[in-house]
N, C-alpha and C positions, 0 to 999 in steps of 0.2 A: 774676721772669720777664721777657724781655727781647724785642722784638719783633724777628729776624732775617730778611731778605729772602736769599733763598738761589738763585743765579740761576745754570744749570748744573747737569742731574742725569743725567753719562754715568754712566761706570763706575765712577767716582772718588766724582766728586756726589754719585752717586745712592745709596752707602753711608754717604758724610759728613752729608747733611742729616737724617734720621734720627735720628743721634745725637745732635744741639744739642736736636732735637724733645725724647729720651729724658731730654732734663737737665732739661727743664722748660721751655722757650723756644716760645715764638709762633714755628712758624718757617714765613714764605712762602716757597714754593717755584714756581719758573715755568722752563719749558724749553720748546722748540719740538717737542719731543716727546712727544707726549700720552700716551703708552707709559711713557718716564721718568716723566712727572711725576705719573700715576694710581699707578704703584709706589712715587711716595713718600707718595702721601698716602695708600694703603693703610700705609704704615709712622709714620703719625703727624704729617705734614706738613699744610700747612693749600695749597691749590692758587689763585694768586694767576693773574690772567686774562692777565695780561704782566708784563714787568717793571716798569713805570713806576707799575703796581700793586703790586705785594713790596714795591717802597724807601719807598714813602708814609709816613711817620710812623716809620720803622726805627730802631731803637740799635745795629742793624751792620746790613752788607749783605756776604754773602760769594760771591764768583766763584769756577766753577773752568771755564772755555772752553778751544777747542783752541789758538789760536793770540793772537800778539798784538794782530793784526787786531781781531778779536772782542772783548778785551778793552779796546782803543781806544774802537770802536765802542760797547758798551754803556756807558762808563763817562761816554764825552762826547753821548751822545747820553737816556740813560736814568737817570742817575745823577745828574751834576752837575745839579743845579739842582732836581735832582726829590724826592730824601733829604735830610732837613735836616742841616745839618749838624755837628750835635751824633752825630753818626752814624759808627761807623770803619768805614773802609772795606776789606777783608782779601781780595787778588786771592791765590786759591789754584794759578793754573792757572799750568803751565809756557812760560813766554814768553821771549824776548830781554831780554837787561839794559836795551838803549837804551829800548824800550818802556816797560817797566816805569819806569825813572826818568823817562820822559816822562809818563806820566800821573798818576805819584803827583805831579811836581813841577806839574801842572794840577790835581790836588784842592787841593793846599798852597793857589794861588793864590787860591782858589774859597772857602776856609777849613776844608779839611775834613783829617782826618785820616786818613792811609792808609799799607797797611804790604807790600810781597809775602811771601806765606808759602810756597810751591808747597811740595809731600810726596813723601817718600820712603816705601815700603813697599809701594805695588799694591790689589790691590782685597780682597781679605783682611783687608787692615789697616784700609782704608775701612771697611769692614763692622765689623769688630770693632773700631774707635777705639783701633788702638794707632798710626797715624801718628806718621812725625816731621815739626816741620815748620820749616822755614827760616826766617827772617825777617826781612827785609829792611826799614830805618824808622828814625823818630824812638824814642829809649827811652821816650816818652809814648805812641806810636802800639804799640809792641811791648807795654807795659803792658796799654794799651785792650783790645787782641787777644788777649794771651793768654785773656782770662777763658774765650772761646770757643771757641779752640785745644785748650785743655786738654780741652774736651768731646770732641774729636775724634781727640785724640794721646795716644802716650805719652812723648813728648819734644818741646817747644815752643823752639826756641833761636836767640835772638839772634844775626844773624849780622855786621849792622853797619848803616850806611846804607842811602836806597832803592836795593832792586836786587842786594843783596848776598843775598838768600834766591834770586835764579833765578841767581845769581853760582855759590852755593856748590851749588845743585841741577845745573845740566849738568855742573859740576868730576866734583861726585858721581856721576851717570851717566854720564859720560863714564868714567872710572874703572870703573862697575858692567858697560858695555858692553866694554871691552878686555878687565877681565878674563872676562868669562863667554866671550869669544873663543876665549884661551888656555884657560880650562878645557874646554869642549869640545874642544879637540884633543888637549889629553891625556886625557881620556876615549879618546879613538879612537885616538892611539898608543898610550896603556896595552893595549888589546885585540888588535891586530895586534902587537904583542908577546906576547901570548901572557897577560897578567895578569886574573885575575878582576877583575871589575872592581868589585863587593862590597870585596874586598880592598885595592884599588887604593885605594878614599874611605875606609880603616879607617885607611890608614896615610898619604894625603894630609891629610887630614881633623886630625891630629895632627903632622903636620911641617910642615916651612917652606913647602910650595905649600898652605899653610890659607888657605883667602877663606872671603866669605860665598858665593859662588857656588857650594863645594863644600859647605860644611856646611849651609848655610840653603836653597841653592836647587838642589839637584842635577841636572843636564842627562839623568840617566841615569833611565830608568824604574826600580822595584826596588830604587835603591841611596838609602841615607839618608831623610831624614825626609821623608813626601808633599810632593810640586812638583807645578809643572802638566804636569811630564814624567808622574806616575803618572796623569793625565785627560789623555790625547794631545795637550798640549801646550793647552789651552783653560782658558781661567781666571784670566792670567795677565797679565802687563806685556805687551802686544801689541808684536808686531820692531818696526810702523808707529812708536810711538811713541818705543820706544831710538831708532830712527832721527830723527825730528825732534830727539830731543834729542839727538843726536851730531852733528846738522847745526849745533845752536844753538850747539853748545860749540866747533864746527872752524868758526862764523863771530866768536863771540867770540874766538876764540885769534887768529886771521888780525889782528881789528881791536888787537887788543893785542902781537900781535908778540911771539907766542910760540910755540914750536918743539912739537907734542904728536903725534908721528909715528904714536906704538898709539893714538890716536884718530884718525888721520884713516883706519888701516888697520882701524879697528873698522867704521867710520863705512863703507867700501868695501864691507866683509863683508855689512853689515847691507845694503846697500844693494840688493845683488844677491839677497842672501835675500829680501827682501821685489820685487824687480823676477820673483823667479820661484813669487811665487804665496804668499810666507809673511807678509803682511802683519798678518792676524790672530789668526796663530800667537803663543802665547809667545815672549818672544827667546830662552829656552834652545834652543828649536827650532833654531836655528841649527846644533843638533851634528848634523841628519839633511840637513843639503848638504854636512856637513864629512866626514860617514864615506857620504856619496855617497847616501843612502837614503831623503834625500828626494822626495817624488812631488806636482807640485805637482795643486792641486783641482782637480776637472773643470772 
């Protein structure tokens, strides 16, 4: 059993920490959220008073915060100096590459070992631990981390150097946000054409326009296997968040001088859906401004 410091328990966290619990692991958990973090220690969690309390004597210490900010902030102010550092360090959360290789190459300095892992999958998968997760590190820092990883995922993978797991995660959402774009609009051309639209995913679903968008996450209430379209969009990867990371992926392209046109037009999409009220809607939501129908909150 391994004493893990677990600091961040949103929507993400607050299904991942649990599960290192469920494997056997000491695991402190601390959030500014007292709501979070009484639900995780109803679910097995031990509730640490701050962070600078969780990392005390730790053999990991795992983040998953909103931005890089945050991630900065607890790492140099809560972290270094405070975890010994026989301790790895595994920043879960979705951030900028420069960040991330900014602070892991200040663990390095400090002697510690650290790796970014951020996930793919939503809050379903947090909960049920079949994440995948990215990771970004030394292949001694990727070792360290998996042991942990593996509690929480079903796919743990090497992706290169620091930085290379939020490298290859906006690539990923970036990708996961264009195309859920174009899937929702053909959903809604399919209809105004006159096509059932059951029929429409039976035979997309099996031909050359197959995503996961169609078969894994379907925009369409009814059609394909439960999404958070069949619970009115609630549930689900929030637009807020496609959009931060379609913002990270059109600021990494820009600093790398690279051309990615259906993300900067995702990245528009998104932006306007969530500027008229759909912020913490599912991003499949996006099909109820595309076929005009959506009503935003009072």
């Amino acid at each position: 059993m391994a004493r893990v410091a677990f600091i961040g328990l949103g929507h993400m966290g607050g299904g991942m920490a649990p599960n290192l619990a469920k494997a056997g692991h000491e695991v402190r958990a601390f959030d500014l959220s007292e709501e979070a973090l009484a639900h995780a220690v109803e679910r097995g969690c031990k509730r640490a008073k701050s962070t600078d309390e969780a990392v005390k004597d730790a053999d990991a210490v795992v983040t998953m915060l909103p931005a890089g900010k945050h991630v900065a902030e607890v790492y140099r102010s809560h972290v270094f100096g405070k975890a010994p550092t026989s301790a790895i360090l595994i920043d879960c959360s979705t951030i900028d590459v420069a960040t991330a290789k900014a602070v892991e190459a200040e663990a390095q300095a400090q002697g510690y070992t650290m790796v970014d892992a951020p996930v793919s999958g939503g809050i379903a998968a947090a909960e049920g631990g079949t994440l995948t997760f990215m990771v970004g590190g030394s292949d001694d820092g990727f070792g360290k981390a998996r042991e942990y990883l593996d509690k929480m995922g079903k796919a743990v993978i090497h992706a290169g150097d620091a930085g290379s797991g939020q490298a290859a995660k906006i690539c990923n959402n970036m990708l996961l946000g264009a195309t859920m774009a174009a899937t929702c609009e053909a959903f809604v051309l399919a209809e105004k054409l006159g096509l059932d639209l059951q029929t429409f995913y039976d035979i997309s679903s099996k031909a050359s326009g197959q995503s996961w968008s169609i078969t894994s996450y379907c925009p369409v209430p009814g059609v394909g296997p439960e999404t958070p379209a069949d619970r009115g969009y609630e549930g689900g990867f929030a637009a807020a968040l496609m959009l931060k990371d379609l913002k990270l992926a059109m600021e990494a392209a820009q600093k790398a001088g690279a051309y990615t046109p259906m993300g900067g037009e995702a990245e528009e999409l998104y932006q306007r859906f969530v500027d008229r009220g759909g912020a913490n809607k599912d991003f499949s939501a996006l099909i109820k401004m595309i076929d005009d129908s959506w009503v935003p909150p009072a």
